[in-house]
MARKOLKE-891000 format. One record per residue (C-alpha): residue number from 1; x, y, z. Coordinates in nm, 4 decimals. Layout:
// MARKOLKE-891000
<nulo = NUM u = X v = Y w = Z>;
...
// end
This chain:
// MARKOLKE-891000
<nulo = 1 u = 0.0000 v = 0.0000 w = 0.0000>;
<nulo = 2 u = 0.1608 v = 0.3249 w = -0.1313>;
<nulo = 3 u = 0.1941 v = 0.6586 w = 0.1213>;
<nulo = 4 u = -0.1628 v = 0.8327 w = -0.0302>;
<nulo = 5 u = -0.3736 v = 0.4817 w = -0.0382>;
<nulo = 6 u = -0.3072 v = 0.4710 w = 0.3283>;
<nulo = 7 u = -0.3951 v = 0.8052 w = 0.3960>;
<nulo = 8 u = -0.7202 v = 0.6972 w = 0.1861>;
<nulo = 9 u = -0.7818 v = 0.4470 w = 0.4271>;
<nulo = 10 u = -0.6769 v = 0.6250 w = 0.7505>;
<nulo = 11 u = -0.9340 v = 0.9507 w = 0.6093>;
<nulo = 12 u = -1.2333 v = 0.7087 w = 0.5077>;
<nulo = 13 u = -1.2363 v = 0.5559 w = 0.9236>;
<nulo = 14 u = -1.1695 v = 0.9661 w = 1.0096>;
<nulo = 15 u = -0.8797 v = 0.7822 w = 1.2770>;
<nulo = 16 u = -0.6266 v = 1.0164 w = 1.2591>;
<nulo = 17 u = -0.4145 v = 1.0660 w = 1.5608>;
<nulo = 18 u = -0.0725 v = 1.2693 w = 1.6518>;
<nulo = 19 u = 0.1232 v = 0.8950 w = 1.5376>;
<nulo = 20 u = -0.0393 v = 0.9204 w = 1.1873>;
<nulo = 21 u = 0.0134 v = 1.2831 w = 1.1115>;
<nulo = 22 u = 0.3683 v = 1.2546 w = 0.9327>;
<nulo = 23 u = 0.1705 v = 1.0529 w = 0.6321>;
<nulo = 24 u = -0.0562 v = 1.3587 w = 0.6042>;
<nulo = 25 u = 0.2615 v = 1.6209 w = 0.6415>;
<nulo = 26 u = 0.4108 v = 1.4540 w = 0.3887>;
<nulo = 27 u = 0.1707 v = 1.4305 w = 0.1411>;
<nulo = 28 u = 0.0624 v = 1.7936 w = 0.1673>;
<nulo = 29 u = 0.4579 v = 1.8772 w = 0.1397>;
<nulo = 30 u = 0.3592 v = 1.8438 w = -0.2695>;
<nulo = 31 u = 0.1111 v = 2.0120 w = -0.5215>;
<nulo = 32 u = 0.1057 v = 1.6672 w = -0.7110>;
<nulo = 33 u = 0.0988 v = 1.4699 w = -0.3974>;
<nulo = 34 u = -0.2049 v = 1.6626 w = -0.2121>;
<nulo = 35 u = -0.4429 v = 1.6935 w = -0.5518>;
<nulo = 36 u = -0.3747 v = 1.3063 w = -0.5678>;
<nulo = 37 u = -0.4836 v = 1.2326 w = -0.2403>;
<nulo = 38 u = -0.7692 v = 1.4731 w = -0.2120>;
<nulo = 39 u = -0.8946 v = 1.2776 w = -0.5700>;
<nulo = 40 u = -0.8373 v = 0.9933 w = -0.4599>;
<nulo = 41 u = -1.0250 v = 1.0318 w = -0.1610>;
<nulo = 42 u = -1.3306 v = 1.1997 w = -0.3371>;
<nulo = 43 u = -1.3463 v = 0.8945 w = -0.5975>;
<nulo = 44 u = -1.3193 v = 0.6642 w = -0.2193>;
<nulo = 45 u = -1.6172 v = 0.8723 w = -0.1024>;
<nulo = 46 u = -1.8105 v = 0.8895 w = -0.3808>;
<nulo = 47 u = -1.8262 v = 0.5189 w = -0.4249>;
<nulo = 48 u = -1.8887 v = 0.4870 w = -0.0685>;
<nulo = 49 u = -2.2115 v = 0.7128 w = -0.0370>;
<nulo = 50 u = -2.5120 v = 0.7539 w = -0.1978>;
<nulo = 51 u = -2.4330 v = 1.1223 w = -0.3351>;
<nulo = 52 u = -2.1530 v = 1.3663 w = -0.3237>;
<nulo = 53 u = -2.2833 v = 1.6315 w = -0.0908>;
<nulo = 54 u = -2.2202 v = 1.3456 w = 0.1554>;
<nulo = 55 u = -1.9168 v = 1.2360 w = 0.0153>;
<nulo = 56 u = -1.7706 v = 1.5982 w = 0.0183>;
<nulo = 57 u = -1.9067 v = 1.6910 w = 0.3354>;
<nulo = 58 u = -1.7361 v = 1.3654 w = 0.5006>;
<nulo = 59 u = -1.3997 v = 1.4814 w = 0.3206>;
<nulo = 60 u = -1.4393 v = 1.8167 w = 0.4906>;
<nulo = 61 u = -1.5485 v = 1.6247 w = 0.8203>;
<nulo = 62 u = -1.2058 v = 1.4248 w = 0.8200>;
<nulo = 63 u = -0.9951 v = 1.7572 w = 0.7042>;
<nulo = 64 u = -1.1605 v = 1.9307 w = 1.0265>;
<nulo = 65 u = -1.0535 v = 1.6639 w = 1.2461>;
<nulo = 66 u = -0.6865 v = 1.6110 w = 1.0999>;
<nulo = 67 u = -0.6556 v = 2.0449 w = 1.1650>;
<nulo = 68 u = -0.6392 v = 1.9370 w = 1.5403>;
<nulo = 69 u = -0.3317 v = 1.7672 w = 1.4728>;
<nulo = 70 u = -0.2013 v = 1.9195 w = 1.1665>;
<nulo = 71 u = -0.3799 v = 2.2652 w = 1.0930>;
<nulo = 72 u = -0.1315 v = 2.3430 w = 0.7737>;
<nulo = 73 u = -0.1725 v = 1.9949 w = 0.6176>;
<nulo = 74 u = -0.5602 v = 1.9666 w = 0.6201>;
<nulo = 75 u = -0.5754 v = 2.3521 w = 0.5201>;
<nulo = 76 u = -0.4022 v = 2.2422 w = 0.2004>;
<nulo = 77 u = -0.6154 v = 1.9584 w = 0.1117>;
<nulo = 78 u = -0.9106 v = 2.2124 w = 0.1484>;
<nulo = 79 u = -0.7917 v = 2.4416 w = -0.0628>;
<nulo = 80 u = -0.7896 v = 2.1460 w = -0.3033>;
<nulo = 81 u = -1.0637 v = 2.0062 w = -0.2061>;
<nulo = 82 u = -1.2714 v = 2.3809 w = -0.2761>;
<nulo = 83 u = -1.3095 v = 2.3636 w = -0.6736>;
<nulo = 84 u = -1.4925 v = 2.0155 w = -0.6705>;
<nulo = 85 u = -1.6960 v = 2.1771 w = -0.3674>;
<nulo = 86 u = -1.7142 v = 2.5248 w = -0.5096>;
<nulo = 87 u = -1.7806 v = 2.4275 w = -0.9016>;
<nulo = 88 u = -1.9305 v = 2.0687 w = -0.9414>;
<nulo = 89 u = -2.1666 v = 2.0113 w = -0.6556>;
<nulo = 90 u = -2.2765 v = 2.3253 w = -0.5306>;
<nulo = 91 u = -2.2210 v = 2.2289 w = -0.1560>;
<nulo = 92 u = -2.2411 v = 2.5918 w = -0.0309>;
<nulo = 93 u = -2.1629 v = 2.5064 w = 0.3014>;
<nulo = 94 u = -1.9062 v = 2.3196 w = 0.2543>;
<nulo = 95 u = -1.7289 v = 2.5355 w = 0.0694>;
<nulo = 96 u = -1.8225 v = 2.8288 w = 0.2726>;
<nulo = 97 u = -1.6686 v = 2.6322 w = 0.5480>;
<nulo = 98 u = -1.2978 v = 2.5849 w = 0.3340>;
<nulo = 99 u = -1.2923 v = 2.9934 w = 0.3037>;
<nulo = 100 u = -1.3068 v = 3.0563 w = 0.6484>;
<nulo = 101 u = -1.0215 v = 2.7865 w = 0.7351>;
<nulo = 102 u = -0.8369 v = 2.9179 w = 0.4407>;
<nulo = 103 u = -0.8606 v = 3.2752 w = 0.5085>;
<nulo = 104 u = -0.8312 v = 3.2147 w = 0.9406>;
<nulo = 105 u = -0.5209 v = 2.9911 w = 0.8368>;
<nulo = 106 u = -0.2151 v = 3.2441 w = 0.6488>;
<nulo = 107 u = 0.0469 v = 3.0038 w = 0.6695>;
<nulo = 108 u = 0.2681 v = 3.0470 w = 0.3474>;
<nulo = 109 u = 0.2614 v = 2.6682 w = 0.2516>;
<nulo = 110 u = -0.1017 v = 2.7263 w = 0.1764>;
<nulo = 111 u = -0.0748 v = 3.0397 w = 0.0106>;
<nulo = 112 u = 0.1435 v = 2.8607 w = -0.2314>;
<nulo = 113 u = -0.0704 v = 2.5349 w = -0.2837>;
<nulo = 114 u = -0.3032 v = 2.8203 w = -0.3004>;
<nulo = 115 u = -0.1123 v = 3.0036 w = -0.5702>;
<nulo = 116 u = -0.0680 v = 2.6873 w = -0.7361>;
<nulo = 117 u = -0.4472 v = 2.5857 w = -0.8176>;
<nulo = 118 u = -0.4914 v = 2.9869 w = -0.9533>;
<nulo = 119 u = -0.2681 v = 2.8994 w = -1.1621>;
<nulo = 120 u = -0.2828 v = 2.5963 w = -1.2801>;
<nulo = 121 u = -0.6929 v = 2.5941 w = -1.2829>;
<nulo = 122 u = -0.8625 v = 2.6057 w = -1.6225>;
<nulo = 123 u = -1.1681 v = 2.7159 w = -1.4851>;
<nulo = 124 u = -1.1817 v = 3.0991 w = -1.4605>;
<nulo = 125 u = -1.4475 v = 3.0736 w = -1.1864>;
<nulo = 126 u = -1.2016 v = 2.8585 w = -0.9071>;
<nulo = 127 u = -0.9139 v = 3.0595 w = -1.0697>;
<nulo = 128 u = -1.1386 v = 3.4083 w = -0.9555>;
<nulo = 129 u = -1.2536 v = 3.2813 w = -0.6571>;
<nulo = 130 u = -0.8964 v = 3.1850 w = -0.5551>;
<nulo = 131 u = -0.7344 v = 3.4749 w = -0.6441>;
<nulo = 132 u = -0.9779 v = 3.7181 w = -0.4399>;
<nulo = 133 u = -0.9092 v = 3.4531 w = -0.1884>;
<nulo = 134 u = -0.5241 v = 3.4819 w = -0.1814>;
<nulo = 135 u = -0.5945 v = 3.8823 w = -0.1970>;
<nulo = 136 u = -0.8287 v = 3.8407 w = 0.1466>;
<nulo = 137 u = -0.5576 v = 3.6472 w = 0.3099>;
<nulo = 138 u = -0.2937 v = 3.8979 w = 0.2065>;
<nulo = 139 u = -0.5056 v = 4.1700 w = 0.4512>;
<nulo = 140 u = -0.5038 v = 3.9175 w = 0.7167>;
<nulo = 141 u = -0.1441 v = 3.8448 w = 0.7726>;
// end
């Protein structure tokens, strides 16, 4: 089992604890390696419930509970996480819920991962939205 299945597995039981945190560090350490997991564990989820509201509002669940171990980390996989909330399900809240930890959370990893999906986005919606994001967080820090 590779570094991001495990996480997977670890996120779809929501048992994280202070001894598993390193896996999550180190996949959020990477652009690549965070949009894998966070797909990987949407296609997980999806398969798992009956629609993706519930699927992306367990993701969010788990994120919330790995921030008490590792704010930085599960910020990061939010801020991937926020186009699939933001542009293909319409899950208001949930997405609602990513801007606040996004914009209450200015550490620079995330601005970059943050930085990253603006740029690398085709869709000029997420690409907007993050940019006025990255320009809210600017005033905050």
């Amino acid at each position: 089992m590779n570094e991001i299945e495990e996480a997977v597995a670890i996120a779809m039981k929501n048992d994280v604890n202070q001894h598993r945190i390193q896996i999550f560090d180190n996949i959020a350490a990477t652009f690549d390696t965070a949009q894998n997991f966070v797909q990987a564990l949407i296609l997980k989820q999806t398969t798992d419930c009956d629609d993706a509201y519930t699927a992306l509002s367990n993701i969010q669940d788990f994120f919330e509970n790995l921030a008490e171990h590792s704010a930085t980390s599960a910020c990061i996989f939010m801020a991937h996480l926020w186009p699939v909330a933001g542009d293909q399900v319409d899950a208001h809240d949930v997405y609602n819920t990513i801007d606040l930890w996004l914009t209450d959370h200015t550490d620079a990893t995330i601005t970059r991962h943050l930085e990253y999906i603006a740029t690398n986005t085709a869709d000029e919606d997420v690409r907007r939205h993050v940019n006025d994001l990255l320009a809210v967080r600017a005033g905050v820090e």
